[in-house]
KOLVO-867920 format. One record per residue: x negated, y negated, z negated of N, C-alpha, C, O in turn; residue in three letters. Coordinates in steps of 0.05 Angstrom, whole numbers, plus 5000, padded with zeros to 4 digits. Layout:
residues N
pt n.X: X	n.Y: Y	n.Z: Z	ca.X: X	ca.Y: Y	ca.Z: Z	c.X: X	c.Y: Y	c.Z: Z	o.X: X	o.Y: Y	o.Z: Z	type: ALA
...
//
This chain:
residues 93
pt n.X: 5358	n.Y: 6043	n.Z: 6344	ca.X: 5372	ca.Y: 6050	ca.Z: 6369	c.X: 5354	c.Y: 6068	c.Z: 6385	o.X: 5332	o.Y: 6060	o.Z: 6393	type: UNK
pt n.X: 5363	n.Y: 6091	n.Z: 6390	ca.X: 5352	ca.Y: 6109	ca.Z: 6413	c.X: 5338	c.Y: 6096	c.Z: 6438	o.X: 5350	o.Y: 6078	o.Z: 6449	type: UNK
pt n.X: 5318	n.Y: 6103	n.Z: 6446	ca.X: 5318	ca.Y: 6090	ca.Z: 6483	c.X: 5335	c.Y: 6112	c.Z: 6508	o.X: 5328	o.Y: 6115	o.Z: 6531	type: UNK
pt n.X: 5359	n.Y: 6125	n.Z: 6495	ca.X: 5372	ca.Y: 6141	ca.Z: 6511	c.X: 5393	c.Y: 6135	c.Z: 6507	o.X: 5410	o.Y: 6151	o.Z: 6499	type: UNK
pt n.X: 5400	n.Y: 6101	n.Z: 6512	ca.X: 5423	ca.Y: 6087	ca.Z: 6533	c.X: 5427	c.Y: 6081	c.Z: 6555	o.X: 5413	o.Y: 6086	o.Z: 6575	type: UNK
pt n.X: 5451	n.Y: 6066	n.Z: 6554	ca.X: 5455	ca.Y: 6068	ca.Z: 6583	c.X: 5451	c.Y: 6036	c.Z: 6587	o.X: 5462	o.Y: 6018	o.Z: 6574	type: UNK
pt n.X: 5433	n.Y: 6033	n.Z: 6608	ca.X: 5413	ca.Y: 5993	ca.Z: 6611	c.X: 5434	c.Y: 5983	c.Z: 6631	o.X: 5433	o.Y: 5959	o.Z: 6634	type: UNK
pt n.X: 5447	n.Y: 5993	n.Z: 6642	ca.X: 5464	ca.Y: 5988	ca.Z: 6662	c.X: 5478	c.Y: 5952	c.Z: 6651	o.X: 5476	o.Y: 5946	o.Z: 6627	type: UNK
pt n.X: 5486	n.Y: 5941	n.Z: 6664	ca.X: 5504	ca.Y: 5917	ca.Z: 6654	c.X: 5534	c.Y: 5919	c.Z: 6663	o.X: 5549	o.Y: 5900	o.Z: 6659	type: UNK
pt n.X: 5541	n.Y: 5938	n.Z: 6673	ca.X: 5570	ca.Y: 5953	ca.Z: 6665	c.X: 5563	c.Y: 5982	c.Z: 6691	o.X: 5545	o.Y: 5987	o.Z: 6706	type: UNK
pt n.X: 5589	n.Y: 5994	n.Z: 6683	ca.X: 5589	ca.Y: 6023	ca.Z: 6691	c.X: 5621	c.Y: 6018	c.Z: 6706	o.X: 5637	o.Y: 6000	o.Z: 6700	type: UNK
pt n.X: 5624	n.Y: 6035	n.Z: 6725	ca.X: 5649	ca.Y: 6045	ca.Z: 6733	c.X: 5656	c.Y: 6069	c.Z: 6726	o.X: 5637	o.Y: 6084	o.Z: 6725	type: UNK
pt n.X: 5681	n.Y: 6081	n.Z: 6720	ca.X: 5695	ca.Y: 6101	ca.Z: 6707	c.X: 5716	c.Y: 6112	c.Z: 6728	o.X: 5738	o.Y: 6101	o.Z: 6728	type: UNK
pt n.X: 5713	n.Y: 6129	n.Z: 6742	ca.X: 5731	ca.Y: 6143	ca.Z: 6750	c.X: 5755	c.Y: 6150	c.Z: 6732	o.X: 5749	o.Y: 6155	o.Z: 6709	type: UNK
pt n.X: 5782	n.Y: 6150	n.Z: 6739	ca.X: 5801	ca.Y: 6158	ca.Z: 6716	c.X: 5802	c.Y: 6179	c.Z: 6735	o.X: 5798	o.Y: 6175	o.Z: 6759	type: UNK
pt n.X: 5811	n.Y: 6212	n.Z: 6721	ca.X: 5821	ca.Y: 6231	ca.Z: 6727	c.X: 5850	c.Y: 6231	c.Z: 6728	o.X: 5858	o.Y: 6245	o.Z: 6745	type: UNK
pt n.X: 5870	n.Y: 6217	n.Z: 6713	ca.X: 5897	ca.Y: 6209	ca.Z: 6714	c.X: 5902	c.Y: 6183	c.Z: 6722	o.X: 5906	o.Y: 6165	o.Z: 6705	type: UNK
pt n.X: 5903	n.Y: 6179	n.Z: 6757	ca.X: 5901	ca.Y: 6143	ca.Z: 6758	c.X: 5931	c.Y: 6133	c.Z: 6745	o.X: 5948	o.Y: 6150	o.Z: 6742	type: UNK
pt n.X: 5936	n.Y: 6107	n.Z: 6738	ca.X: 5958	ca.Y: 6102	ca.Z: 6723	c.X: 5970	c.Y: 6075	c.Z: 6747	o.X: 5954	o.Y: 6067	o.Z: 6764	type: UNK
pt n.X: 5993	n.Y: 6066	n.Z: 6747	ca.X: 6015	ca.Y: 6048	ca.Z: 6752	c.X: 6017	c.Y: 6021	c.Z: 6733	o.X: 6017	o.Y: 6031	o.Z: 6710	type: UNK
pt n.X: 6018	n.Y: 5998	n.Z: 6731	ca.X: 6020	ca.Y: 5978	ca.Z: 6716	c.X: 6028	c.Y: 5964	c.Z: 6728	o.X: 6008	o.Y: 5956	o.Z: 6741	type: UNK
pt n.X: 6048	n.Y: 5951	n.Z: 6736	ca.X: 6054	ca.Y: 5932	ca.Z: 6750	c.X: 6056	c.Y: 5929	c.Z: 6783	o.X: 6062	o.Y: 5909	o.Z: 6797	type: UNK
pt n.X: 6051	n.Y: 5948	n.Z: 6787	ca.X: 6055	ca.Y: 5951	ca.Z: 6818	c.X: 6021	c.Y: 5957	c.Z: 6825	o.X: 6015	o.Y: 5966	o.Z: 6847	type: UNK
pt n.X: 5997	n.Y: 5951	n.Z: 6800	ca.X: 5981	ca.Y: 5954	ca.Z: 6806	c.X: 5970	c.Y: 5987	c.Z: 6800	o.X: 5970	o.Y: 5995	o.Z: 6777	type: UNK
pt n.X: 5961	n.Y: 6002	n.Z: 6820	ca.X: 5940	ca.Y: 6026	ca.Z: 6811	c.X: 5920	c.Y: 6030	c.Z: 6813	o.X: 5906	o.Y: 6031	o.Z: 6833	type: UNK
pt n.X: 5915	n.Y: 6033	n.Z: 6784	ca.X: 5883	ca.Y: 6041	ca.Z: 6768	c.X: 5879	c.Y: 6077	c.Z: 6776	o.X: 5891	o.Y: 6097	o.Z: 6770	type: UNK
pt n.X: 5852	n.Y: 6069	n.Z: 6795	ca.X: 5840	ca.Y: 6098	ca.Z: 6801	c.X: 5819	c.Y: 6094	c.Z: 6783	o.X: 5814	o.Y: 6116	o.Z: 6773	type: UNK
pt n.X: 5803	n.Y: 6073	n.Z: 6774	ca.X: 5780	ca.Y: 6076	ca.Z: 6759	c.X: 5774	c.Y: 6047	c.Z: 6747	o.X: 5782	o.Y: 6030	o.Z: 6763	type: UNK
pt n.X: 5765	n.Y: 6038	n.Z: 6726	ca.X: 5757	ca.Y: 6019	ca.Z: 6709	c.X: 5726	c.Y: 6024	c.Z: 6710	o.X: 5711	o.Y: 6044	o.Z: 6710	type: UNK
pt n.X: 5723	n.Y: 5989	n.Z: 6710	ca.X: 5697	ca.Y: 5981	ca.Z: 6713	c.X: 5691	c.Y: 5969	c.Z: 6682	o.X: 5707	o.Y: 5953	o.Z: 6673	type: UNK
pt n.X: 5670	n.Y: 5977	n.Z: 6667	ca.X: 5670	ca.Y: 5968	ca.Z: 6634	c.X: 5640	c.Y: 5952	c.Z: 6637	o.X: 5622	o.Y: 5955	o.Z: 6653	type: UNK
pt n.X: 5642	n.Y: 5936	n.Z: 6619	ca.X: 5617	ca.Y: 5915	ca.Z: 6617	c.X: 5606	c.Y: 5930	c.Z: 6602	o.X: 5612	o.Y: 5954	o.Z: 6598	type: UNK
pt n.X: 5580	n.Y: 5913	n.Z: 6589	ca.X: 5568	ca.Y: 5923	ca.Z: 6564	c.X: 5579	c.Y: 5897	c.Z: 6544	o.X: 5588	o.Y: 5874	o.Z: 6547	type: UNK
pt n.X: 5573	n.Y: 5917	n.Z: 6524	ca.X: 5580	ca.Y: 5901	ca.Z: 6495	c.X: 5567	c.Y: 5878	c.Z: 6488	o.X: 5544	o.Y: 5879	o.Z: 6481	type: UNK
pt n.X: 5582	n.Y: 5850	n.Z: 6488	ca.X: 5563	ca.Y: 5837	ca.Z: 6471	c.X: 5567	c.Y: 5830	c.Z: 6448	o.X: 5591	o.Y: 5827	o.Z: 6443	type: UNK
pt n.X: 5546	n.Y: 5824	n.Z: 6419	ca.X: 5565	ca.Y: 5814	ca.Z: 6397	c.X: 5592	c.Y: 5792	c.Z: 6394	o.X: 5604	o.Y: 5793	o.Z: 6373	type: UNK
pt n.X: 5598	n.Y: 5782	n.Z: 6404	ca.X: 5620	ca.Y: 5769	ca.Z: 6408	c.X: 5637	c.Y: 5790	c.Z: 6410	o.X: 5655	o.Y: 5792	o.Z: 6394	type: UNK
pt n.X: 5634	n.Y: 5805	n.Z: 6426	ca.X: 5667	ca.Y: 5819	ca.Z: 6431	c.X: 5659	c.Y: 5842	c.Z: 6412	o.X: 5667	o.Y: 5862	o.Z: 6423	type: UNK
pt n.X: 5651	n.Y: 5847	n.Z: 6396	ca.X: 5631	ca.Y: 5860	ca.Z: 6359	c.X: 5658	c.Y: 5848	c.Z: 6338	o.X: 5679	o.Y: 5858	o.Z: 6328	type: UNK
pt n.X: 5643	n.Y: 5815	n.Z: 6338	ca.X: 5658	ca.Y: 5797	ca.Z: 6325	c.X: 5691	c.Y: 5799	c.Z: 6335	o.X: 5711	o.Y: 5803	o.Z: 6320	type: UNK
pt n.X: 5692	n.Y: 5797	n.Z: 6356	ca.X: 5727	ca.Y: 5785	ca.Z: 6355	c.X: 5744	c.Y: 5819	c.Z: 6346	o.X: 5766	o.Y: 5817	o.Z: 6335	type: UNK
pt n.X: 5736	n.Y: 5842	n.Z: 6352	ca.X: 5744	ca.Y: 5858	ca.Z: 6344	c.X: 5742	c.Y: 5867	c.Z: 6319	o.X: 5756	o.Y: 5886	o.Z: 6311	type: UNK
pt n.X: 5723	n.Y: 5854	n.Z: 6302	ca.X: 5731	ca.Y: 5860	ca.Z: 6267	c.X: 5743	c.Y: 5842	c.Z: 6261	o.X: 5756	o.Y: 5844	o.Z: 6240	type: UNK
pt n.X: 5745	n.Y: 5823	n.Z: 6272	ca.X: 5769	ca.Y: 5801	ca.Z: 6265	c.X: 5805	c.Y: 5813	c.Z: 6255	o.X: 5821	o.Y: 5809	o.Z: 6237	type: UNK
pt n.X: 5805	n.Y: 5834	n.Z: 6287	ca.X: 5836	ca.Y: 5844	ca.Z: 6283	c.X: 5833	c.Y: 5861	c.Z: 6260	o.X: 5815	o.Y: 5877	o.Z: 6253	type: UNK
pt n.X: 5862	n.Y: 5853	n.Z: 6248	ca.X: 5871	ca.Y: 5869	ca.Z: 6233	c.X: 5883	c.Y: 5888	c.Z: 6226	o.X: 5886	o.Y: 5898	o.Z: 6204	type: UNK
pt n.X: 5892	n.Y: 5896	n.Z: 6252	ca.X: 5906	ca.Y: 5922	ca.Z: 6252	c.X: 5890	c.Y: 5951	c.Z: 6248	o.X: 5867	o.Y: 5952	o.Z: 6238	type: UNK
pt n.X: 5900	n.Y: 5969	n.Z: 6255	ca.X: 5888	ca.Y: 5992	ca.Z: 6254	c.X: 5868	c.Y: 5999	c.Z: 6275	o.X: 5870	o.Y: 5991	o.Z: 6298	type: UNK
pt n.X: 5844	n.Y: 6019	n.Z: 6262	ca.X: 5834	ca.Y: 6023	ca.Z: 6286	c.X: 5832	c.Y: 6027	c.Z: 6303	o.X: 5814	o.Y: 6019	o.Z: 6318	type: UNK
pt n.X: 5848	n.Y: 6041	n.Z: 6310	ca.X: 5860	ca.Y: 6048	ca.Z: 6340	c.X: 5867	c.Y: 6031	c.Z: 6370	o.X: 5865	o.Y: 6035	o.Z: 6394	type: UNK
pt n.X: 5879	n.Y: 6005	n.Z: 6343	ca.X: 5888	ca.Y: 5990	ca.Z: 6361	c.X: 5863	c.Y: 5980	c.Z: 6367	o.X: 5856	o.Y: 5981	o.Z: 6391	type: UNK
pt n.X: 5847	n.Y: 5968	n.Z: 6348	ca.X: 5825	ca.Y: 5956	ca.Z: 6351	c.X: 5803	c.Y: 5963	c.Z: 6376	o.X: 5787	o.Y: 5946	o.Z: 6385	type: UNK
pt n.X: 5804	n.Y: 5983	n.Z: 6382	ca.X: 5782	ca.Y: 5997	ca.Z: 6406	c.X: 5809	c.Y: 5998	c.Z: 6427	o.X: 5800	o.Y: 5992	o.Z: 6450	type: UNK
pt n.X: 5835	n.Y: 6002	n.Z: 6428	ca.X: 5846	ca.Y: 5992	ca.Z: 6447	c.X: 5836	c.Y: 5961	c.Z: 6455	o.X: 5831	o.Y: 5955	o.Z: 6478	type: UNK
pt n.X: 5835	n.Y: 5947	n.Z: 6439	ca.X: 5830	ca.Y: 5918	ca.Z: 6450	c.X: 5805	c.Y: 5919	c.Z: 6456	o.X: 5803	o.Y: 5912	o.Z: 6479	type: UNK
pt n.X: 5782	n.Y: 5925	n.Z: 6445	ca.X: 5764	ca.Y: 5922	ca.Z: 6445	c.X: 5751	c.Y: 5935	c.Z: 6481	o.X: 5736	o.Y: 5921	o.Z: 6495	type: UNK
pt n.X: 5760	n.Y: 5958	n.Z: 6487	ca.X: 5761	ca.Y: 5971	ca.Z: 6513	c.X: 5777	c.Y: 5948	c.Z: 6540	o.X: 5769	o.Y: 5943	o.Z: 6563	type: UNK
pt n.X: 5804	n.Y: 5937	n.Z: 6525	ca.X: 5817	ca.Y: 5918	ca.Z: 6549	c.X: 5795	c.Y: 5899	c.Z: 6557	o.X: 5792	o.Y: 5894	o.Z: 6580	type: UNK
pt n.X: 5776	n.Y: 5885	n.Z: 6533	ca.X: 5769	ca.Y: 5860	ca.Z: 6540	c.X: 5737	c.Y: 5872	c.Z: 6550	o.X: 5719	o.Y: 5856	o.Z: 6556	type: UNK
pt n.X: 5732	n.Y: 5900	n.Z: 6552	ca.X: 5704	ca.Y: 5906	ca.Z: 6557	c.X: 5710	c.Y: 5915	c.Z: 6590	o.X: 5695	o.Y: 5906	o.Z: 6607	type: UNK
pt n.X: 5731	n.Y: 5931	n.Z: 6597	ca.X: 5743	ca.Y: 5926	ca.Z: 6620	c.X: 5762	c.Y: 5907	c.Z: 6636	o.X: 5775	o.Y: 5911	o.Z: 6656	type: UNK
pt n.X: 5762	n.Y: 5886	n.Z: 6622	ca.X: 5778	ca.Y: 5867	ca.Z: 6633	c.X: 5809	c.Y: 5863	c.Z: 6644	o.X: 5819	o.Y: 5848	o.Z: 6660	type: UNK
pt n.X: 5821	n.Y: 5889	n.Z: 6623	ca.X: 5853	ca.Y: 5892	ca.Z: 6638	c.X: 5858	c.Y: 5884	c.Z: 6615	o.X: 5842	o.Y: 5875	o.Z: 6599	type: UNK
pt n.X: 5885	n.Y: 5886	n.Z: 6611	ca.X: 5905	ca.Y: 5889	ca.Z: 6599	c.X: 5905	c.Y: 5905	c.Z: 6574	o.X: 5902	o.Y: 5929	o.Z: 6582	type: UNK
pt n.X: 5908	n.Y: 5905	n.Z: 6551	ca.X: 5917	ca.Y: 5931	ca.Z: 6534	c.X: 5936	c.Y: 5945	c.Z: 6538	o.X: 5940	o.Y: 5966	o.Z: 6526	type: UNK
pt n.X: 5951	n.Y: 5933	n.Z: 6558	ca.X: 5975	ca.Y: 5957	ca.Z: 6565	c.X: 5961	c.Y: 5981	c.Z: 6580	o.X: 5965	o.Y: 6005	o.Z: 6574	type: UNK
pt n.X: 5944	n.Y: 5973	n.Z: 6603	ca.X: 5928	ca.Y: 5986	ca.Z: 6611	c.X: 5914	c.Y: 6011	c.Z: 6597	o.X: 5917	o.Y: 6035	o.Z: 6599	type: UNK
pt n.X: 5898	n.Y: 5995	n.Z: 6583	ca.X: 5882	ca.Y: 6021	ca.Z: 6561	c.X: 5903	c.Y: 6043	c.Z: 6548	o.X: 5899	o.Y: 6067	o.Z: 6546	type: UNK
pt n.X: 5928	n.Y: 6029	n.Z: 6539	ca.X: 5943	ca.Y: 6044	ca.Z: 6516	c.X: 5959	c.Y: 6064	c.Z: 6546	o.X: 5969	o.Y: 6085	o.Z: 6537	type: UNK
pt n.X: 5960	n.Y: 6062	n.Z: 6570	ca.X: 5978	ca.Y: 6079	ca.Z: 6592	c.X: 5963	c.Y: 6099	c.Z: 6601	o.X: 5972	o.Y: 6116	o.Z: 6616	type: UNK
pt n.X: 5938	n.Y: 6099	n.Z: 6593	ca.X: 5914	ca.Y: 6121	ca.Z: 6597	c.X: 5920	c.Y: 6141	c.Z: 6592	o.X: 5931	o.Y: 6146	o.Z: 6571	type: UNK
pt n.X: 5914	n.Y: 6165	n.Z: 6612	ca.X: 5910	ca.Y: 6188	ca.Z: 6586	c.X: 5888	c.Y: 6191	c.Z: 6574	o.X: 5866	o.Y: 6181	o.Z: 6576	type: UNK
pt n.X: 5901	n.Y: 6215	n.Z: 6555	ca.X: 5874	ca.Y: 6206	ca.Z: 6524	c.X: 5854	c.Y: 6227	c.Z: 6539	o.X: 5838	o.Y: 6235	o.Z: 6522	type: UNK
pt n.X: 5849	n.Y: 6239	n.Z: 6564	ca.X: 5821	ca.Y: 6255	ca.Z: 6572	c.X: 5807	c.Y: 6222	c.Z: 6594	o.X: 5785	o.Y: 6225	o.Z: 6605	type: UNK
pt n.X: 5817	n.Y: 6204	n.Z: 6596	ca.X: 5805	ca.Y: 6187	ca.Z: 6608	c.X: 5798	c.Y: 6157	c.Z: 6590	o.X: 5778	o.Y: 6143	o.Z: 6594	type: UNK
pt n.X: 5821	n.Y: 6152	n.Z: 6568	ca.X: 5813	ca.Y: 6142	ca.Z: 6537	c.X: 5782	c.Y: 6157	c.Z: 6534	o.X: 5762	o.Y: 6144	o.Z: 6539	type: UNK
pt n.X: 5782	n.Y: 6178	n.Z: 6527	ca.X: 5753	ca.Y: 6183	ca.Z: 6515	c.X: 5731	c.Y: 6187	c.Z: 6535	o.X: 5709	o.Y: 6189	o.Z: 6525	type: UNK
pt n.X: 5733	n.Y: 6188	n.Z: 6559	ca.X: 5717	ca.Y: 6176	ca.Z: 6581	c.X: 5707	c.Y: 6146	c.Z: 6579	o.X: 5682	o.Y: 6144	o.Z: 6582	type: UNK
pt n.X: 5722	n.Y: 6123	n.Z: 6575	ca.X: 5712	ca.Y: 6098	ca.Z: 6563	c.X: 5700	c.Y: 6100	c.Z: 6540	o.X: 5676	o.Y: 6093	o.Z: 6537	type: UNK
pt n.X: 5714	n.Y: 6109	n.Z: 6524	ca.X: 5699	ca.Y: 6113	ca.Z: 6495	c.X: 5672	c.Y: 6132	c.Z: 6493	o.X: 5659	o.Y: 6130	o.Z: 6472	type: UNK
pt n.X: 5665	n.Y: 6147	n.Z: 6510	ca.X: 5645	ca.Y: 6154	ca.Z: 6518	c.X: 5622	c.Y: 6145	c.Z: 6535	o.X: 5599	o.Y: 6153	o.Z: 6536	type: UNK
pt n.X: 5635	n.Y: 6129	n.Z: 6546	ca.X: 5615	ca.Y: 6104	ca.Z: 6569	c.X: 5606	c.Y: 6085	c.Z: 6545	o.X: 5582	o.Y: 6084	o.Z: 6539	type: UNK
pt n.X: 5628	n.Y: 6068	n.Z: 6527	ca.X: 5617	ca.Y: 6056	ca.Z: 6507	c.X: 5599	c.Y: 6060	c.Z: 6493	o.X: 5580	o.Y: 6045	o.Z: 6489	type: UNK
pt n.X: 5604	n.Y: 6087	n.Z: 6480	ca.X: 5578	ca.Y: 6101	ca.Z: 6476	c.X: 5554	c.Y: 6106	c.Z: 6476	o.X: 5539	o.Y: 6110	o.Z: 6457	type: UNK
pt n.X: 5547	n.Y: 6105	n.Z: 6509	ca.X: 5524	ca.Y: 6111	ca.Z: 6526	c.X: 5512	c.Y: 6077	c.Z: 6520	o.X: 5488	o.Y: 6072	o.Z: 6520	type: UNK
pt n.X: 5528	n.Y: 6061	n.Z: 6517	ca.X: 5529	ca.Y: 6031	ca.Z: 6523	c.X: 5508	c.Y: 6021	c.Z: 6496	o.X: 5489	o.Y: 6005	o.Z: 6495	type: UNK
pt n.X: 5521	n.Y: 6039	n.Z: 6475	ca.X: 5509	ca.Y: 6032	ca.Z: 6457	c.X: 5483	c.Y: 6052	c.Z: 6439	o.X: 5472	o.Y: 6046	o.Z: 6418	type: UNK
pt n.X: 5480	n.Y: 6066	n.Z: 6449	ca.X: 5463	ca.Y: 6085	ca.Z: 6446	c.X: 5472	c.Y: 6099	c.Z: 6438	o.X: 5460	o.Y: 6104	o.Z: 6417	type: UNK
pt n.X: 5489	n.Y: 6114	n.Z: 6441	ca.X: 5501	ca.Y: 6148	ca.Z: 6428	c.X: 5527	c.Y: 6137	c.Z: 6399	o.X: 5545	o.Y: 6149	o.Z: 6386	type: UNK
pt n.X: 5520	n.Y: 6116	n.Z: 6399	ca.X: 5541	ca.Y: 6101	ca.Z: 6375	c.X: 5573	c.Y: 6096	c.Z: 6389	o.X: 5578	o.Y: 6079	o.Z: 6407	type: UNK
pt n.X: 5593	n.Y: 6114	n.Z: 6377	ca.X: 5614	ca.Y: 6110	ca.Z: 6384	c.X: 5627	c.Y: 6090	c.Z: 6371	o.X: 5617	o.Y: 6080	o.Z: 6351	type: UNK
pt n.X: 5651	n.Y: 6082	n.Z: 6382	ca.X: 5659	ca.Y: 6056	ca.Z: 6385	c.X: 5684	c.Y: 6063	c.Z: 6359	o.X: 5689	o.Y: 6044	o.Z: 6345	type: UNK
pt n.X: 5697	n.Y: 6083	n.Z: 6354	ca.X: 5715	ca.Y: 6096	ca.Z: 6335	c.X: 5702	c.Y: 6115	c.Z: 6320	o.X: 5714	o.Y: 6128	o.Z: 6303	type: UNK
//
């Protein structure tokens, strides 16, 4: 692993497209860091990958997967790029 991660114990994410869910609006998501557990419970699912880093992003930001999947995809790869940083340049897809 690189030492050009990000040490932080989670990050906030501005969304450039805030989104609607429930009456609730998302201007920005707050993401943890990774721990093996949430490693494990995401090779568990079986679905496709896609979905897989959808879940994997809900439970690292703590919403909903409806959440993640209502994103747009220039603020999708903003998380997926924080994850990233999270893990040392290692993307999550």
């Amino acid at each position: 692993m690189t030492a050009d991660y990000d040490k932080r114990h989670s990050a906030e994410v501005a969304l450039d497209f805030p989104i609607e869910i429930d009456g609730t609006t998302y201007n920005k998501l707050t993401m943890r860091r990774l721990k093996t557990r949430d490693s494990l419970k995401a090779a568990e699912y079986r679905g496709s990958d896609a979905k897989r880093g959808v879940l994997l992003l809900a439970d690292l930001c703590d919403v909903s997967p409806d959440v993640i999947e209502e994103l747009d995809d220039v603020d999708f790869q903003k998380l997926d790029q924080q994850l990233a940083r999270f893990r040392g340049g290692q993307s999550a897809n």
